[in-house]
Structures are given as C-alpha cells and as structure tokens.
NUNUDREN-88891 format. One record per residue (C-alpha): residue number from 1; residue in one letter; z, y, x. Coordinates in steps of 0.02 Angstrom, whole numbers. Layout:
+-----+--------+--------+--------+--------+
: num : residu :     c3 :     c2 :     c1 :
+-----+--------+--------+--------+--------+
: NUM :      A :      Z :      Y :      X :
...
+-----+--------+--------+--------+--------+
***
This chain:
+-----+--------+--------+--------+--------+
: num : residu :     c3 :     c2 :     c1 :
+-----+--------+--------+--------+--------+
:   1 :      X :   3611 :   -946 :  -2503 :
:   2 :      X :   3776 :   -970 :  -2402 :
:   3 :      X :   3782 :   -913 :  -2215 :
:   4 :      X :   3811 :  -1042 :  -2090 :
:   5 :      X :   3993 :   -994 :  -2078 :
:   6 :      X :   4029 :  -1020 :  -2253 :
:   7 :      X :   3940 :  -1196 :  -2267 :
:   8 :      X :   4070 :  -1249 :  -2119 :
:   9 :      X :   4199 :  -1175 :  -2206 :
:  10 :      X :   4160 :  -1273 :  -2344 :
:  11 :      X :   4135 :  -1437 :  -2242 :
:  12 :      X :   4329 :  -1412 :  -2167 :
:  13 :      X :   4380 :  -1422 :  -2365 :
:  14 :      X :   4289 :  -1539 :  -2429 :
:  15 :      X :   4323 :  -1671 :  -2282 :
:  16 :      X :   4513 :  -1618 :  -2330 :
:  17 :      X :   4479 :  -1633 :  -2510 :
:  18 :      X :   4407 :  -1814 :  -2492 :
:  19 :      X :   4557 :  -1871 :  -2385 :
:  20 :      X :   4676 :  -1808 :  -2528 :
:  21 :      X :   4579 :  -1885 :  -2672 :
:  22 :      X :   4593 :  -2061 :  -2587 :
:  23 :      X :   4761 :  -2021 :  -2553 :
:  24 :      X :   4809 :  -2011 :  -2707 :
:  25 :      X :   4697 :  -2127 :  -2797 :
:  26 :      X :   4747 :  -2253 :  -2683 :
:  27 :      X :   4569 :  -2312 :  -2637 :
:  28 :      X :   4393 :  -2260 :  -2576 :
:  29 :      X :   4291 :  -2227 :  -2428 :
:  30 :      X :   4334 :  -2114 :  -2298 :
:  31 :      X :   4170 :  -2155 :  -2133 :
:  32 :      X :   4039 :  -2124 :  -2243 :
:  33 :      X :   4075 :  -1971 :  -2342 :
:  34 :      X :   4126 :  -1884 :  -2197 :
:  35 :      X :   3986 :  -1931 :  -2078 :
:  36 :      X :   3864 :  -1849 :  -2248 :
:  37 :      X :   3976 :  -1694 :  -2281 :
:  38 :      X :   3860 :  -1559 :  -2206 :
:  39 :      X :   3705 :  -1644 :  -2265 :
:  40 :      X :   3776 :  -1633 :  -2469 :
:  41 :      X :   3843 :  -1462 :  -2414 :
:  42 :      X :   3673 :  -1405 :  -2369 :
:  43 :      X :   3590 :  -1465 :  -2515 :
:  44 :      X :   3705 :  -1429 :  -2659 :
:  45 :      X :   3743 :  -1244 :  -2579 :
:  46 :      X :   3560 :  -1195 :  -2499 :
:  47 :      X :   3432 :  -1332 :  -2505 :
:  48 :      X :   3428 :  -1395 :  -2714 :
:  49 :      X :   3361 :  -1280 :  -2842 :
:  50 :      X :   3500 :  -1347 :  -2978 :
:  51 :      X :   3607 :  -1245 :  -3117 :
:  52 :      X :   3790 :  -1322 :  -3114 :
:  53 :      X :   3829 :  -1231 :  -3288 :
:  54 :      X :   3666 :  -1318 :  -3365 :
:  55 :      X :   3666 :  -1496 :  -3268 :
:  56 :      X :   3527 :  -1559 :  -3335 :
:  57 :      X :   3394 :  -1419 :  -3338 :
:  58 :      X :   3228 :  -1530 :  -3345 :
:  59 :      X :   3165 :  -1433 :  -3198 :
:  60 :      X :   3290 :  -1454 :  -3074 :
:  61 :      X :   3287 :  -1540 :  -2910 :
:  62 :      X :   3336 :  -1715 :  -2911 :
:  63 :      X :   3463 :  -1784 :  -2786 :
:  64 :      X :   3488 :  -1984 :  -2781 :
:  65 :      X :   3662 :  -2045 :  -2662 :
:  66 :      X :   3590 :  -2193 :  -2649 :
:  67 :      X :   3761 :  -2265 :  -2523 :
:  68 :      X :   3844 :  -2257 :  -2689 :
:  69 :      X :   4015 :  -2306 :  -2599 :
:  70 :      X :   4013 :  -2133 :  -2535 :
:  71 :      X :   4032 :  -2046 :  -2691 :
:  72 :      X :   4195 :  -1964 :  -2663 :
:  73 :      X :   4122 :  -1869 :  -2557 :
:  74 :      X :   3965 :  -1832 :  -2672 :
:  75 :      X :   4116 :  -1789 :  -2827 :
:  76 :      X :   4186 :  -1674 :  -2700 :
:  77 :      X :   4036 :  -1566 :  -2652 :
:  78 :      X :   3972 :  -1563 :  -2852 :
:  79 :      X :   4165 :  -1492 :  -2879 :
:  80 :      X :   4149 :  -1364 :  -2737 :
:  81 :      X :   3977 :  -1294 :  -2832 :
:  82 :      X :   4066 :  -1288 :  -2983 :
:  83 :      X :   3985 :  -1461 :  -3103 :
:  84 :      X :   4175 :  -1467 :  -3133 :
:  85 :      X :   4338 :  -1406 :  -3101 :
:  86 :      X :   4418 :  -1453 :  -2922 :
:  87 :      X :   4586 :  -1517 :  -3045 :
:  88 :      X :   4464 :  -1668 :  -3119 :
:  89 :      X :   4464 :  -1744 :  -2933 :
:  90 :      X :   4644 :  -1816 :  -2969 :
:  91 :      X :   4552 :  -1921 :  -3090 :
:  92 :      X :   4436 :  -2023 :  -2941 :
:  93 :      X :   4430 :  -2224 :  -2970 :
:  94 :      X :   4546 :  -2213 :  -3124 :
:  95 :      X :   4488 :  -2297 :  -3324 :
:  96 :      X :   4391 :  -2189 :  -3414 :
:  97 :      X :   4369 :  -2056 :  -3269 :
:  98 :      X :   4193 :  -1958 :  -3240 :
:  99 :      X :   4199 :  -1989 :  -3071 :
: 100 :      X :   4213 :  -2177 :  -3027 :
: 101 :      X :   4191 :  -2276 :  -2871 :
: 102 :      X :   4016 :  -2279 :  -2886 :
: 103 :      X :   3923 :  -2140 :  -2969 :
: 104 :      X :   3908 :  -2172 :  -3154 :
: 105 :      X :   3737 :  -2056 :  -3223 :
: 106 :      X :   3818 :  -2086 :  -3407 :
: 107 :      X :   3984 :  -2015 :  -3383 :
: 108 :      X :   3950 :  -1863 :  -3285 :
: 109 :      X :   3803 :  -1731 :  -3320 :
: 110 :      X :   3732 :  -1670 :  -3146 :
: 111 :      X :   3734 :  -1862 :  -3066 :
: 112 :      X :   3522 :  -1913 :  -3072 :
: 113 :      X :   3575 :  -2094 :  -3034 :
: 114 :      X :   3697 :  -2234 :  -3056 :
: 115 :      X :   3697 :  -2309 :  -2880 :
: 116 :      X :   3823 :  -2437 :  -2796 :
: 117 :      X :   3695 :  -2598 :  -2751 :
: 118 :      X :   3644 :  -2542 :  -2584 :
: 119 :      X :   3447 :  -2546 :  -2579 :
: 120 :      X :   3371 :  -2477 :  -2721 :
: 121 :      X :   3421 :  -2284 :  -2729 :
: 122 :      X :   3246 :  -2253 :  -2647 :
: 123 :      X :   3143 :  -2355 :  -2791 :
: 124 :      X :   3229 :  -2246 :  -2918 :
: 125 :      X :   3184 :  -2101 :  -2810 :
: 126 :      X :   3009 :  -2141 :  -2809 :
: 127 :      X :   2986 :  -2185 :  -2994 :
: 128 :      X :   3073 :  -2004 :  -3014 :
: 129 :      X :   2945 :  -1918 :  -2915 :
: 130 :      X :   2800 :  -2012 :  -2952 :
: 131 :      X :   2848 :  -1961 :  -3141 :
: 132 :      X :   2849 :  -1770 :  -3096 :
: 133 :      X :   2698 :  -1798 :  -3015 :
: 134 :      X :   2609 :  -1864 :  -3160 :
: 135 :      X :   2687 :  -1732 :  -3283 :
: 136 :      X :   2632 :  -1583 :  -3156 :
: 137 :      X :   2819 :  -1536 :  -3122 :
: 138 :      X :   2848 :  -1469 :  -2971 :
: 139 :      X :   3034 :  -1484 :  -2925 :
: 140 :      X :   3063 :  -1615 :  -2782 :
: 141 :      X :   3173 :  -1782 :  -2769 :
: 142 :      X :   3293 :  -1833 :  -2618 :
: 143 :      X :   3372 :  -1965 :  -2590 :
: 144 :      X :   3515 :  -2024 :  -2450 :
: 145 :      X :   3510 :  -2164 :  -2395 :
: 146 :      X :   3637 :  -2264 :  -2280 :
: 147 :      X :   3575 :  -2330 :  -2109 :
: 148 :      X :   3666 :  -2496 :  -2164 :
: 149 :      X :   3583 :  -2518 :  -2340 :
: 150 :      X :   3391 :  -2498 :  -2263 :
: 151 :      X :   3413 :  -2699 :  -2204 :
: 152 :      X :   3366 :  -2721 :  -2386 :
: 153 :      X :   3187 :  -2766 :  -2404 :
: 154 :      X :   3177 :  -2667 :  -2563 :
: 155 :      X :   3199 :  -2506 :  -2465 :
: 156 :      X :   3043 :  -2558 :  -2376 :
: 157 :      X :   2954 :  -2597 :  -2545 :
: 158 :      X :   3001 :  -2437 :  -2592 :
: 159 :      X :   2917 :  -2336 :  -2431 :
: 160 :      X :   2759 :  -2424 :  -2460 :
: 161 :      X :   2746 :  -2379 :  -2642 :
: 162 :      X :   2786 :  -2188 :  -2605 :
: 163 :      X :   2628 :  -2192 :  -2480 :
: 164 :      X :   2528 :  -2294 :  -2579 :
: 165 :      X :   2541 :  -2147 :  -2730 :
: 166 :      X :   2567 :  -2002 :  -2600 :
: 167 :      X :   2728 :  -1931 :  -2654 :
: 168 :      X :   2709 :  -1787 :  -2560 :
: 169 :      X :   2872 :  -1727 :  -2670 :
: 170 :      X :   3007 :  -1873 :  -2611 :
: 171 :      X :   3120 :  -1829 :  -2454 :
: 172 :      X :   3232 :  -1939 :  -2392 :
: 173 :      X :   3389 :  -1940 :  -2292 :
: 174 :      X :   3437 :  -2057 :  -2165 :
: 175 :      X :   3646 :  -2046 :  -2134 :
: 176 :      X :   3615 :  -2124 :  -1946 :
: 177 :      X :   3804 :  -2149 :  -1921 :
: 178 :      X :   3779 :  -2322 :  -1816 :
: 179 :      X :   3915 :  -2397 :  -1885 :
: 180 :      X :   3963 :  -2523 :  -2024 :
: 181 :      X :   4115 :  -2589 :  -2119 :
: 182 :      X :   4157 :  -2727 :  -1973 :
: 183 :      X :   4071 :  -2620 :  -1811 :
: 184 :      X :   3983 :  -2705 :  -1710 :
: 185 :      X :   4022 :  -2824 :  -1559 :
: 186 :      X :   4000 :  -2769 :  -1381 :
: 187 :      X :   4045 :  -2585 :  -1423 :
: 188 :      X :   4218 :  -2632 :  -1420 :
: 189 :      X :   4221 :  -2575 :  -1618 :
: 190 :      X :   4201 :  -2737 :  -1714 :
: 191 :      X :   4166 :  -2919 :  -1737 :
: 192 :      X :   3972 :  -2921 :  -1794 :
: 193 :      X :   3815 :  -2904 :  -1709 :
: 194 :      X :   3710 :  -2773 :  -1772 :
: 195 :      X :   3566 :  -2883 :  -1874 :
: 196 :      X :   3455 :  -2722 :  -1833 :
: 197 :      X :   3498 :  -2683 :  -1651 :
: 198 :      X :   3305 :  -2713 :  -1585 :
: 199 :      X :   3228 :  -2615 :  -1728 :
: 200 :      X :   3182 :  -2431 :  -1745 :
: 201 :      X :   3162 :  -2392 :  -1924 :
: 202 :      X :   3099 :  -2215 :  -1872 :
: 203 :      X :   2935 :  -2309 :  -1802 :
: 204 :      X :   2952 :  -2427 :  -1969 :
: 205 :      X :   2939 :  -2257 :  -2086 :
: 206 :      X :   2797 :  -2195 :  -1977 :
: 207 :      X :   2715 :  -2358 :  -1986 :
: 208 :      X :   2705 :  -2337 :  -2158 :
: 209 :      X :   2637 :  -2155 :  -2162 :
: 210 :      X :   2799 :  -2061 :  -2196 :
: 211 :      X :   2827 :  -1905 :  -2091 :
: 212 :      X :   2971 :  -1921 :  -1987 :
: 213 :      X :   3080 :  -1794 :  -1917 :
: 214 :      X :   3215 :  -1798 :  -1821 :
: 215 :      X :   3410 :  -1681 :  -1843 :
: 216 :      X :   3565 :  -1691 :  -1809 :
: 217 :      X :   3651 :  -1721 :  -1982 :
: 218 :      X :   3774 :  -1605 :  -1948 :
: 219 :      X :   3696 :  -1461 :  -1876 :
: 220 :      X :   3686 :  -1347 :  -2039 :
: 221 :      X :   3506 :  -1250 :  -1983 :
: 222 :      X :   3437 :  -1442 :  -1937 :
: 223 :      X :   3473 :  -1502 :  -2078 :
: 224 :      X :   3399 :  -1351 :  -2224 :
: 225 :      X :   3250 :  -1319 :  -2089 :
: 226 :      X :   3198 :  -1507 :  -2120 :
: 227 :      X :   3220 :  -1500 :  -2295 :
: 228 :      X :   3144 :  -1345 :  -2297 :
: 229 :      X :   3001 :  -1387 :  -2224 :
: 230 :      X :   2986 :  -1565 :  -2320 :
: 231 :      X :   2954 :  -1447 :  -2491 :
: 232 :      X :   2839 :  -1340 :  -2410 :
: 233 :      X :   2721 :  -1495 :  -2363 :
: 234 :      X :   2740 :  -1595 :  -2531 :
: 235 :      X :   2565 :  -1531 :  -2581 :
: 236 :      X :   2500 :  -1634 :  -2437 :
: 237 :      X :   2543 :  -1786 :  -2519 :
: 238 :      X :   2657 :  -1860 :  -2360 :
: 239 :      X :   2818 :  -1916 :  -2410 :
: 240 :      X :   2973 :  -1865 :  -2257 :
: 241 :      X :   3087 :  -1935 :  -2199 :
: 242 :      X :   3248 :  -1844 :  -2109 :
: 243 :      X :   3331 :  -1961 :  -1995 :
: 244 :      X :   3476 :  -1900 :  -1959 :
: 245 :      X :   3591 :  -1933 :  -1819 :
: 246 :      X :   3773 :  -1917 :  -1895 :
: 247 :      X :   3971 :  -1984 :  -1837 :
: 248 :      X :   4026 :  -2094 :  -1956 :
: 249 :      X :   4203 :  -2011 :  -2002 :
: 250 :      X :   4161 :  -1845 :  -1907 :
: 251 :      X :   4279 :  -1709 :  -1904 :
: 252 :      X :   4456 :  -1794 :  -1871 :
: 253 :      X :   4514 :  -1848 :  -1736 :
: 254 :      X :   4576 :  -2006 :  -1785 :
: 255 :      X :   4417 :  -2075 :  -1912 :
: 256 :      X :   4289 :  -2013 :  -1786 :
: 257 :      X :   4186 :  -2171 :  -1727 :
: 258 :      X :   4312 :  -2291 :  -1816 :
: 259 :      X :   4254 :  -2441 :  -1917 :
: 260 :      X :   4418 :  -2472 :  -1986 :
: 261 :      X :   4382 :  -2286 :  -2105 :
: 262 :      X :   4263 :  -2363 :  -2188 :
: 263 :      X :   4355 :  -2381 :  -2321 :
: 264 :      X :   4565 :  -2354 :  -2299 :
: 265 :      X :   4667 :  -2247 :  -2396 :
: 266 :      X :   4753 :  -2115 :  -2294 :
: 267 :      X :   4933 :  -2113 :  -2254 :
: 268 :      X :   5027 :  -1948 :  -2309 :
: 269 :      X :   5081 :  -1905 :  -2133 :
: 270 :      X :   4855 :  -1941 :  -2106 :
: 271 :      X :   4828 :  -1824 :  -2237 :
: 272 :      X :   4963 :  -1683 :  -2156 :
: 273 :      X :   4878 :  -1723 :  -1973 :
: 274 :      X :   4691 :  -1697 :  -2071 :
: 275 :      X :   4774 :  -1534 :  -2151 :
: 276 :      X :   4824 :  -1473 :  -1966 :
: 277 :      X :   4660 :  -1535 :  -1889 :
: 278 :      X :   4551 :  -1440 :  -2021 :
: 279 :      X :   4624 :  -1290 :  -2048 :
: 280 :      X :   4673 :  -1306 :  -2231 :
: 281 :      X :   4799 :  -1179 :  -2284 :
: 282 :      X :   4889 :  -1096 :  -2425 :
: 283 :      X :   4851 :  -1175 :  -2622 :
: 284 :      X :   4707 :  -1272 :  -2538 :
: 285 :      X :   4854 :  -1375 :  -2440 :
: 286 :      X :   4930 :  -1550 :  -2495 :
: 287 :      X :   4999 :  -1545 :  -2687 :
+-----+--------+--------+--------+--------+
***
C-alpha cells in the first residue's frame, strides 16, 4: 500500500509521462486521461489485488477502461506498476505495438478488455462478474466509465442486468469531468448543447438499485475509501457505483477545463511548460 504522498507523486509523473507519449507519438488524448489519473493510480497501486509479474493470475481483480480513448493514460499507470517497462511507452499508437489507441486484450497480458465503442465496457463488466459469481470466485470487477459514453442506452441495459442478478461484486466508476470533445454551449467552452444537461444519472443508478456514492475523483482517500467499502458490501448483493466528480485535463494549467485537450498532441515547448508545472526532474525529464 502506497502513502498518500507517494500516489501524488506518482500522479505528477504519470500526467508528465502521458503528455510525452503523445508527444512523441504524435496523437492521443490528453482531457480524459488526466481528469482519471488518481482514480487508475489508486487502483493499480492500493485498491486491485493484481500480480504485474503474473498478469493473468485467474484470481485477480478485474479492471475494465471502458472510455477506451483514454488508454494512454491506462498504458501509463500499468507501466508505473511494472506490466512493462516505462521504455515500451515510445511504442503508443504505432503497427504492431502492445499498447494501441484503444486497449487491445490480445496484444497485452494484464488488459481484461478490448474497449474503444463507447457503451459497452459495463456489459462486459457484468458478464465478468456475474461469471465469478457463478464459479464462487471471489475477486471483484470495476469498470470506468466516461460521463460522455453513459448517453448509450446499452449502459443502461447493462445497470439493470447487474441488479436483476445482484452483482454485489461489480463497482463502477463514473469520470464526472463535465466536459466533451466539442464543450458545450453557454459555458463559453464549445458549440454543443449538452444532450444530458436536465438528467442526473446519480438518481438514474439509484433508480435502478445501485448504491451510489459520491467522491471527488481526485482526492486519493475518496477515492480507495469508496472502493474500499464497495468490496466490503459485495456479499450484499448491491452493485456501486462511485460517481466521481473529476477536471477533465486536471493538473496543468493550460488543459484544465479545456475542450480543445481532448484529444491534441502537445507542443514541445507544452511538454517543457508540463515538465515545469509538475515537478518532473532529472532522467524522468524530456528525452
């Protein structure tokens, strides 16, 4: 278990480290990685019971990044727990790379879940823990989710199903950043109206029996406390729900609250301000 100061430490790096890697790759998404970095530093460092050095131990937690898009950022984190060496990051988006621009399950050992069409991360989560349910295992399944990609009605499908067969061992993560690839109109950010302005999919989840609680995504003791406590109450057969309230790009000063980060590839005077901004020294520092 890391201490609080070393899971922000590790947050300042691997925000840097995802800035490089598009960099240099010359594409991938920057808002949404960054607005989920604590939340994949908490579980891959404190909250998962996983073995990097045997990736696909039968009993090990499963984790499901079901915004596929942000997978840099995913890469990044399963690099910093050592799945595979920091070097292999050059290799992001490129033929015949591990680590592509959506996760690929059949390329890279450790990944539970080829994702990249928004919507249906959850439904493989639930057939994964409905499965352990019915074999009497007794690790538990999460799955993050984007606040964009729950305006597909197979999310919803998805929700009812994990009631219906009380899946008591499913968690999922809401990454509540607010904000989509075009922003929305009226907050001076974008050009769309937000189809889901009037709606409040924390009453939706509770609606259909999912416990619901409530962090700040990137608050470190929010977010294991609510995991924590999701495991302890999987007996009870009520799946959770963490909705939690993130900034999409969070932790620079000029991808905070930006639509236009969604996805843009960093300039190398960006990457030497995000260097400056986050403390990143020494061999960790630009190549």
């Amino acid at each position: 278990m890391k201490a609080y100061a070393d899971l922000e430490a590790l947050a300042r790096k691997g925000r840097y480290l995802v800035l490089k890697t598009v960099h240099h790759s010359g594409a991938g998404h920057i808002g949404g990685p960054l607005s989920a970095m604590e939340m994949l530093i908490a579980l891959y460092f404190n909250v998962l019971n996983i073995r990097p050095e045997d990736p696909l131990w039968e009993d090990r937690d499963r984790f499901i990044l079901s915004k596929g898009h942000s997978a840099i950022g995913l890469y990044v984190v399963m690099a910093l727990r050592g799945y595979f060496p920091l070097e292999e990051l050059a290799t992001f988006d490129k033929g015949n790379s591990r680590l592509q621009g959506h996760p690929d399950m059949t390329r890279l050992p450790g990944l539970d879940a080829s994702t990249g069409s928004l919507g249906q991360g959850l439904s493989f989560g639930v057939g994964i823990a409905l499965g352990a349910k019915l074999k009497g295992k007794t690790f538990h399944t999460f799955v993050m989710l984007g606040d964009g990609e729950i305006q597909e009605g197979m999310v919803w499908e998805a929700v009812n199903t994990a009631r219906k067969y009380r899946l008591g061992n499913l968690t999922a993560l809401l990454d509540w950043n607010g904000l989509q690839q075009y922003g929305w109109r009226g907050q001076g950010r974008g050009d769309r109206r937000d189809p889901w302005d009037d709606a409040d999919p924390r009453q939706i989840f509770q609606a259909f029996g999912w416990r619901v609680r409530e962090i700040d995504g990137h608050a470190f003791d929010q977010i294991i406390a609510a995991c924590t406590e999701a495991r302890a109450a999987a007996a009870e057969g009520v799946p959770t729900v963490i909705v939690a309230h993130t900034i999409k790009g969070k932790g620079l000063s000029f991808t905070e609250g930006k639509h236009a980060w969604h996805s843009k590839v960093p300039t190398r005077e960006e990457l030497e301000q995000a260097r400056k901004e986050l403390g990143i020294e020494g061999e960790e520092a630009l190549a």
